[in-house]
C-alpha positions as MATLAB code, in Angstrom:
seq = 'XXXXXXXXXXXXXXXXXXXXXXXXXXXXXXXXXXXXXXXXXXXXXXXXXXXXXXXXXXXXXXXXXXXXXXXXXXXXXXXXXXXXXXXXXXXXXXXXXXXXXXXXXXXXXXXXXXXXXXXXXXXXXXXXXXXXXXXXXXXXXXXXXXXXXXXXXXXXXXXXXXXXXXXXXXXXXX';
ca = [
     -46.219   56.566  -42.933;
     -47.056   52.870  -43.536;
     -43.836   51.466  -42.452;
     -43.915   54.100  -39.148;
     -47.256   52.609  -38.680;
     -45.753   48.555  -39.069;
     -43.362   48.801  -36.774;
     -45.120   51.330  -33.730;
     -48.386   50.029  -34.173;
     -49.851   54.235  -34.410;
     -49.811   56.742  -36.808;
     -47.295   59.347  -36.744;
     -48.047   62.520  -35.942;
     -45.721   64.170  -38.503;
     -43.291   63.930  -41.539;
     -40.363   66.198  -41.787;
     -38.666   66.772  -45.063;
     -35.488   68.133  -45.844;
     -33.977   67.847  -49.579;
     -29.894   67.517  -50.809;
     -28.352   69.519  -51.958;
     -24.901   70.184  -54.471;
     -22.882   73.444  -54.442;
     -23.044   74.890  -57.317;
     -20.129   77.514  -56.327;
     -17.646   76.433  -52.911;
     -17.326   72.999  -52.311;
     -15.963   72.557  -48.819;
     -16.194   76.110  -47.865;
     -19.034   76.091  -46.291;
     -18.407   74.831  -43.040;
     -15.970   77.015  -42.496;
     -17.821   79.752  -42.992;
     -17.670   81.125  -46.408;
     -20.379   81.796  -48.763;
     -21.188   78.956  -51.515;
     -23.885   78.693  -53.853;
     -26.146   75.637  -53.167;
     -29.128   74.221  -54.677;
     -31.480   71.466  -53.940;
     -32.161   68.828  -55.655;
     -35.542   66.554  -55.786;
     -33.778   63.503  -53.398;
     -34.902   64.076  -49.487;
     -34.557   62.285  -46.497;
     -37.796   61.860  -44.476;
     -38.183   61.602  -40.682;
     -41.580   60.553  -39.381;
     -42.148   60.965  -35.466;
     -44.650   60.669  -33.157;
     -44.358   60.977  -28.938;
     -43.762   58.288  -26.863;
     -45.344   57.994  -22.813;
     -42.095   57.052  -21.583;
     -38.467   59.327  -22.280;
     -37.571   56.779  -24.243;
     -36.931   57.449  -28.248;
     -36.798   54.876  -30.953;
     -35.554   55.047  -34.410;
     -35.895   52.885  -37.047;
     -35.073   53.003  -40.768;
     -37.395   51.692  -43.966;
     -34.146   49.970  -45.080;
     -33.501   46.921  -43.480;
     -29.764   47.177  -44.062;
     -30.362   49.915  -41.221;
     -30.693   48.347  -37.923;
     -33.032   50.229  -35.208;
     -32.166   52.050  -32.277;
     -33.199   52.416  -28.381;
     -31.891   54.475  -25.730;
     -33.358   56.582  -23.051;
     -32.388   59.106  -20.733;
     -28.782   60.440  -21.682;
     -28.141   57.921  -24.085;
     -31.116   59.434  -26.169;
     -28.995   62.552  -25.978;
     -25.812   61.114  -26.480;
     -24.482   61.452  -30.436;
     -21.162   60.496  -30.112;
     -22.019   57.047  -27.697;
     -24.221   55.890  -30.392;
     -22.831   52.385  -31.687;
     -24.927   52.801  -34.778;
     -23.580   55.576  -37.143;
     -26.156   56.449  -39.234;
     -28.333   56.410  -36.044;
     -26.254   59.027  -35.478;
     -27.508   61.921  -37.425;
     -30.928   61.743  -36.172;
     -29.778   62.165  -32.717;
     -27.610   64.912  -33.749;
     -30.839   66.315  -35.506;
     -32.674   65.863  -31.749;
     -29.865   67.675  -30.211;
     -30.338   70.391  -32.539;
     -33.615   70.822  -31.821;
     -32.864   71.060  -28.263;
     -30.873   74.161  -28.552;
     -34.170   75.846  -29.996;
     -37.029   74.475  -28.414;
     -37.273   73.319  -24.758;
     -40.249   71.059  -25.409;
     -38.066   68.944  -27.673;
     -35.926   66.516  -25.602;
     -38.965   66.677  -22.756;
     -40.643   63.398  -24.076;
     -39.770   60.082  -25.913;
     -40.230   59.741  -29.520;
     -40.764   57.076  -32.133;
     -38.612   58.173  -34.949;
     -38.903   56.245  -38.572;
     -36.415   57.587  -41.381;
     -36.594   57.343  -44.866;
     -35.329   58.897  -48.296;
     -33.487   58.332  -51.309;
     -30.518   60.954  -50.957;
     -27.787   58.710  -51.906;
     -24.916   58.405  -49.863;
     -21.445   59.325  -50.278;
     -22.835   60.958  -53.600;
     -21.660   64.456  -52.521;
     -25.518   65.492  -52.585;
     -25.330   66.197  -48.363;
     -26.970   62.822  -47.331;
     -25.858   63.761  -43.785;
     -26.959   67.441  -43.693;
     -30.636   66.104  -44.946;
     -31.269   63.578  -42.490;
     -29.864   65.795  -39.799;
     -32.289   68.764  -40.595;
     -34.986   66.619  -41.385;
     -34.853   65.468  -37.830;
     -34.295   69.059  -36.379;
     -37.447   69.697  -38.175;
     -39.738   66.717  -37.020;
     -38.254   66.939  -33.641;
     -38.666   70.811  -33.642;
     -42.186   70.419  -35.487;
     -43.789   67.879  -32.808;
     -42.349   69.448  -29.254;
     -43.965   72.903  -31.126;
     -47.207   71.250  -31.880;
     -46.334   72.727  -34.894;
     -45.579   72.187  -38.941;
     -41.875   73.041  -40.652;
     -43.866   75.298  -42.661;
     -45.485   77.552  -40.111;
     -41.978   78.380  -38.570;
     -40.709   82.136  -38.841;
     -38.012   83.122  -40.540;
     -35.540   84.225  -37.404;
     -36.476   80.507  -35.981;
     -35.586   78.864  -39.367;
     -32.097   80.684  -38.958;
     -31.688   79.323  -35.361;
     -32.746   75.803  -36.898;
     -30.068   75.915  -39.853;
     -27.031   76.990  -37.247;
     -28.351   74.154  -34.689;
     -28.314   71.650  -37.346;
     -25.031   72.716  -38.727;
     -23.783   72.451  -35.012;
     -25.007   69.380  -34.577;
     -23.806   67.466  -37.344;
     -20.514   68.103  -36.386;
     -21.218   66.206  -33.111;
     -21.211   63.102  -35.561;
     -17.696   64.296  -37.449;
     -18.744   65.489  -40.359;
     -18.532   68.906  -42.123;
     -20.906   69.323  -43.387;
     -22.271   73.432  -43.149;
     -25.665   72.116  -42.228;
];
């Protein structure tokens, strides 16, 4: 919260969490549809978020290796125009959220992402930061918390975020 707080000079209204995961049983099955046997693990990726007055969104990262983002209008919308990968994911993640709640792409956001899922590890780096940001995006357009969701809108969330990340070209099963 302190480093969404550095660089937008407010508090953020929310923190999303999603954790990593390894498949225990079906490595690469998943996305295409079989069943596997995952299990999270205690690495997450965080997305903090907050409304903006304008359409615009911003997204930033705690890592400095990460350079931020800015786009409005379509290219806020826009995964695959992106010329910042890892950028990327979160818009995938706001896409997602699109495709469950109309008040999600309405407004601009301030996005700040975090976590320690490592990459490349086979521990669904992607997949975390992709339904972390279906949940913050989700979360704030709902004036609501991840927690308070139902259980037939957590099933819409997981297929939108597995749709989603495929927007970016991975497989990932969401």
């Amino acid at each position: 919260k302190s480093h969404y707080e550095d660089i937008y000079g407010v508090s953020c209204e929310l923190v999303a969490v999603a954790p990593g995961r390894v498949n225990l049983i079906g490595e690469h099955i998943d996305y295409s549809g079989f069943d596997v046997l995952p299990m999270a693990i205690d690495r997450v990726s965080c997305v903090a978020i907050g409304f903006r007055t304008d359409d615009e969104v911003h997204v930033a990262n705690i890592e400095p290796a990460f350079p931020s983002w800015r786009g409005s209008g379509s290219a806020a919308y826009s995964v695959s125009s992106c010329e910042i990968p890892w950028v990327r994911f979160v818009l995938a993640g706001r896409r997602g959220a699109g495709m469950v709640s109309e008040g999600a792409l309405r407004r601009g956001a301030n996005v700040m992402v975090g976590g320690n899922v490592p990459q490349g590890a086979g521990l669904s780096s992607s997949s975390s930061l992709v339904c972390a940001s279906v949940l913050a995006h989700v979360a704030l357009a709902d004036g609501s918390d991840s927690f308070s969701l139902d259980h037939a809108k957590r099933g819409e969330l997981a297929v939108a975020a597995a749709r989603c990340e495929r927007l970016v070209g991975t497989e990932g099963g969401g």
